[in-house]
C-alpha positions in Angstrom: 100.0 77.3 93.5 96.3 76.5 93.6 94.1 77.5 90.7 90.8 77.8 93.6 91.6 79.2 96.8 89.7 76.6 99.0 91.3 78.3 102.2 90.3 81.2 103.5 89.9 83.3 106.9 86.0 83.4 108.6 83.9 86.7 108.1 84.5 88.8 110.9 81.4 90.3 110.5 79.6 87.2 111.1 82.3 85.7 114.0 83.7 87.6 116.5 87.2 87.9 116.3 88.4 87.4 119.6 86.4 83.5 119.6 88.3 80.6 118.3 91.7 78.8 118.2 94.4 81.8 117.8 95.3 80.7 114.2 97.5 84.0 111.6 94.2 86.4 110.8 91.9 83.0 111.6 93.1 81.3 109.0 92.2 77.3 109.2 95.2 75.7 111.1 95.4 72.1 108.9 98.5 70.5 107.5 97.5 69.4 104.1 98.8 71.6 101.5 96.7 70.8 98.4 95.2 74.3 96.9 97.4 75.9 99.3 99.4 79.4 97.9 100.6 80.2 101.4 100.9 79.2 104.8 101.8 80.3 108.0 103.9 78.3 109.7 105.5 79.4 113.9 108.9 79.0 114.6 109.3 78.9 118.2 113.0 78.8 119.0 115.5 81.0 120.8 118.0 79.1 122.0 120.4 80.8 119.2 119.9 84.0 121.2 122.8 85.6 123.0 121.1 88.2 125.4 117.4 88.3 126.2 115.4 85.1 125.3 111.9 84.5 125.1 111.2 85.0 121.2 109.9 80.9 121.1 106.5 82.9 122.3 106.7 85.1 119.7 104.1 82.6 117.4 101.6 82.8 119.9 101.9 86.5 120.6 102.0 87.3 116.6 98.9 85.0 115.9 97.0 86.5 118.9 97.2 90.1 117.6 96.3 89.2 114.0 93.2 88.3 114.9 92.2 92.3 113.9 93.5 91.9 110.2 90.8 92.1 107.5 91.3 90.6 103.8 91.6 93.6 101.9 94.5 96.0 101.8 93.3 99.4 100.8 96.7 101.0 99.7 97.4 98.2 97.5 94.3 97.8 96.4 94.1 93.7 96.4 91.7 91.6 98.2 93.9 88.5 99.6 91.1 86.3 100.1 90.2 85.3 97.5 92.7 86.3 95.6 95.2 83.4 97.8 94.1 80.5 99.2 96.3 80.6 102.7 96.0 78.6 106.1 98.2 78.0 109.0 100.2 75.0 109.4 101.1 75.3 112.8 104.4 75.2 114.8 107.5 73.4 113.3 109.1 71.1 115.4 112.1 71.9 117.9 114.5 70.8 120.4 114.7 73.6 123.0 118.7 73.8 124.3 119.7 72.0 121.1 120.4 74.1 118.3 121.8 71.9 115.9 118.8 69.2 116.3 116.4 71.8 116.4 117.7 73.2 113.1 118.2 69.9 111.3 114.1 69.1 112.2 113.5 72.6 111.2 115.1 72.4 107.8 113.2 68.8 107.2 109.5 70.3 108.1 110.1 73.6 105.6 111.5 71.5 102.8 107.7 70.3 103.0 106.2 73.7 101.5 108.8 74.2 98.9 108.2 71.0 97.2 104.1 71.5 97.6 105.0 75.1 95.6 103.9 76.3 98.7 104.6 79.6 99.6 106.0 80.2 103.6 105.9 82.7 106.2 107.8 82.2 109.0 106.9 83.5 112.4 110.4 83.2 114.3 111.5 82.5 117.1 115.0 83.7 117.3 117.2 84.8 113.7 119.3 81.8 114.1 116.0 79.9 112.2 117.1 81.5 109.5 119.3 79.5 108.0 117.7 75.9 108.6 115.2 77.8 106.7 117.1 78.9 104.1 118.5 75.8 103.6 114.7 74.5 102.6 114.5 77.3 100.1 117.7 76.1 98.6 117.0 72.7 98.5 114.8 73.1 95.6 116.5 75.6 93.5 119.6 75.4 91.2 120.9 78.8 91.9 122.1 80.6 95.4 118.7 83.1 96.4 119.0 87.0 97.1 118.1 87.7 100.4 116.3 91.2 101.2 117.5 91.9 105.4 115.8 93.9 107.3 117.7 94.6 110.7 120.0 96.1 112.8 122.3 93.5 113.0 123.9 92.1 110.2 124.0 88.4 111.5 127.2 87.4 109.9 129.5 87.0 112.5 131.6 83.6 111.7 130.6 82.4 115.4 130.3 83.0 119.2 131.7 81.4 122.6 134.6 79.4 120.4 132.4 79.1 117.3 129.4 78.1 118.1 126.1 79.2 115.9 123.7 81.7 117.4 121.5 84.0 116.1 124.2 86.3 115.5 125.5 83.9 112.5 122.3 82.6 110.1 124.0 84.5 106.9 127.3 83.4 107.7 126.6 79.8 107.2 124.1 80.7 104.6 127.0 82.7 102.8 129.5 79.7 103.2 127.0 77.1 102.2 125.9 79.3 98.7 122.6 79.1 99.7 122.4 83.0 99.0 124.2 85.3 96.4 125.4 88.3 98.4 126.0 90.1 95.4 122.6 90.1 94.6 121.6 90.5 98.5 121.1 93.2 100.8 120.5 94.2 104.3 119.0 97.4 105.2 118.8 99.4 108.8 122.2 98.1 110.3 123.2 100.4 113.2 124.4 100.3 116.6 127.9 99.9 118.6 130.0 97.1 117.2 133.1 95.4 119.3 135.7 96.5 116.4 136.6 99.0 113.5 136.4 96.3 111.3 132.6 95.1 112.2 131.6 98.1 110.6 132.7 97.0 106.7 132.5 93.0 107.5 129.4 93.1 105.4 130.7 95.1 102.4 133.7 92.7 102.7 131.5 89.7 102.3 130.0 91.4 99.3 126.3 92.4 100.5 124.7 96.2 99.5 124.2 97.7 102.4 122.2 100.4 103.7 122.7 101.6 107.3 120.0 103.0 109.3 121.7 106.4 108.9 121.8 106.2 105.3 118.0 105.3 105.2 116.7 108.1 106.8 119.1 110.4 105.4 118.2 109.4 101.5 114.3 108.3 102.2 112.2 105.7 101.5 111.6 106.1 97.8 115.4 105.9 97.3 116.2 102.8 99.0 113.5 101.4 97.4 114.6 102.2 93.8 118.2 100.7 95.2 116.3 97.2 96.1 114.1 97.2 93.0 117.1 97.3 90.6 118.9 95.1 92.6 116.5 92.3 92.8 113.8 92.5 90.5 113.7 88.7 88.4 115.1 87.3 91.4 114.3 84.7 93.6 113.9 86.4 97.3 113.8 85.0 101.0 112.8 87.9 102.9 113.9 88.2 106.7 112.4 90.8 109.1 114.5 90.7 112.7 112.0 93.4 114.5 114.9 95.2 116.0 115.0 97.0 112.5 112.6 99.0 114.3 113.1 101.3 116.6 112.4 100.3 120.5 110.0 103.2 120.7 108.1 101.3 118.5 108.9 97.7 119.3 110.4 97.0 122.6 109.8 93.2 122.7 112.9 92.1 121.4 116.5 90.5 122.2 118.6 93.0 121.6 117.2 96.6 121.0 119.2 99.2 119.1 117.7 102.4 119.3 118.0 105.0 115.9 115.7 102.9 114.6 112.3 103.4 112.7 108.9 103.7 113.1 105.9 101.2 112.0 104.7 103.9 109.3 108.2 103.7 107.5 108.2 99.8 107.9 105.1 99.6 106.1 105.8 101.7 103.3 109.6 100.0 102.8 107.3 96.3 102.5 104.7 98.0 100.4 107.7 99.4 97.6 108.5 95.7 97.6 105.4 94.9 95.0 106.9 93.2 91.9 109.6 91.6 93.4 109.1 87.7 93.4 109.3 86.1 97.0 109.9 82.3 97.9 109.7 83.0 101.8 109.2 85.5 104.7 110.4 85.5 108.0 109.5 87.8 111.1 111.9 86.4 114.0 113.2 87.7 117.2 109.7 89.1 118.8 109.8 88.5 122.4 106.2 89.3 124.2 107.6 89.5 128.0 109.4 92.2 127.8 106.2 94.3 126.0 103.4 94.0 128.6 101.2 96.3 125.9 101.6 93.8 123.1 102.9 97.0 120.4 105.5 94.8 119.7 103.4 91.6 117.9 101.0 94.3 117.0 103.4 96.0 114.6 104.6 92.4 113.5 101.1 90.7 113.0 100.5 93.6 110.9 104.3 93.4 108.9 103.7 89.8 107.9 99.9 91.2 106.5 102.1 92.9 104.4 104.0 90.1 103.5 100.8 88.7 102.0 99.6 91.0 100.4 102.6 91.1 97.7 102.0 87.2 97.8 98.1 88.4 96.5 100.0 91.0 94.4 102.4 88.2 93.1 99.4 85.8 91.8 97.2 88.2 90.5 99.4 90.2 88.5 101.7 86.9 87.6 105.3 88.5 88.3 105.8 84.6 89.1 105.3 82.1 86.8 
């Protein structure tokens, strides 16, 4: 982590947000990492995805409607420029049709910020880019990571079409490859028809917490959260946002839609109970801009992964990591 935030996002009230390249809230899009605390990095895959596909747009989409976002959050009071020092790197490479390729170069390219102490967030893409990014996060850690799910889907499904990995599987593999502890883990807003009885406690089986979508809004935000502090507080977390969590109302660009979902006022204040917690990486996958003409969809995200950073500013200027 940089002790100077060289990087930081033009003032919009001296250039006009809709000039320039479509860099994450303008930041500058370079690829050195020196005095870096975060970056921004697209994802643009889907291949993994079993129904609708489109989400390898999703980076674009995201980036474009950030361009709005201004440096200080007002309900958690922190400014996160300068308070981080964040740019965006880019687009990691991919293979489109190949999934394995594609996730062996993306797993190469993330291992890059975790070695720099650079923190990521991920702008997905499909949730099968999950896992080569998880195994980056792993790669430089001794211990398995707790991993905080947000979705409808739990993802764990031991393969499709005669085993194959799709975006349907990411903690699966993650799970059988110990890159994550899912005793310490949770996924939160599952819902939705299943093909089997037995779908519907394949995630307790595999040891995760789990909080359904029925369970959330039947306990409230304030309890979950109390659940997820307890649970992962001193931990290492990867974070993963699949948009589906919320509901279609809300965010119809995406893959495969499950409606009972949630709104973008209960997403916010789920991310914003997160402050304290201490978070290696973000992802927001499985955005897909053609089937949400009005753009609501990346709206709601661009403004979900402002969230994410503000608990990075949170993070470094209250030290909850080291």
């Amino acid at each position: 982590m940089s002790s100077g935030p060289p990087w930081h996002p033009p003032d919009g009230m001296r250039s006009p947000r809709y000039g320039g390249v479509r860099t994450f809230m303008r930041l500058p899009q370079v690829t050195q990492l020196d005095g870096v605390d975060f970056a921004v990095a697209g994802v643009p895959f889907d291949t993994g995805a079993t129904y609708r596909v489109g989400a390898r747009f999703g980076p674009e989409a995201i980036r474009s409607a950030s361009v709005l976002l201004r440096p200080y959050h007002p309900e958690q009071a922190v400014a996160l420029f300068p308070t981080l020092s964040g740019i965006d790197y880019g687009d990691l490479p991919t293979v489109p049709g190949y999934l394995p390729r594609s996730h062996q170069d993306i797993a190469a390219a993330a291992e890059t910020f975790f070695r720099a102490g650079v923190t990521p967030v991920f702008l997905g893409g499909d949730h099968s880019v999950s896992l080569p990014l998880l195994r980056a996060a792993a790669s430089v850690r001794d211990e398995p990571l707790s991993l905080l799910h947000f979705d409808s889907h739990g993802d764990i499904w031991s393969g499709y079409y005669g085993g194959l990995d799709t975006h349907g599987t990411p903690f699966r593999r993650a799970l059988e490859e110990s890159l994550i502890d899912p005793r310490q883990s949770i996924q939160i807003g599952l819902r939705g028809s299943v093909y089997d009885e037995h779908d519907v406690q394949l995630s307790h089986d595999l040891g995760f917490q789990v909080v359904t979508a029925r369970e959330l809004h039947r306990r409230g935000v304030d309890d979950v959260l109390q659940q997820v502090q307890e649970l992962l507080r001193g931990r290492d977390c990867y974070l993963s946002f699949d948009i589906d969590f919320v509901d279609p109302a809300f965010a119809p660009g995406t893959g495969t839609p499950e409606t009972g979902g949630f709104s973008g006022a209960v997403c916010h204040e789920l991310l914003r109970g997160l402050r304290g917690l201490d978070f290696v990486a973000f992802d927001m996958v499985e955005v897909l801009p053609s089937h949400d003409p009005a753009g609501i969809t990346a709206l709601l995200a661009a403004n979900l992964v402002y969230e994410f950073i503000a608990l990075l500013a949170l993070q470094k200027r209250d030290g909850s990591r080291g």
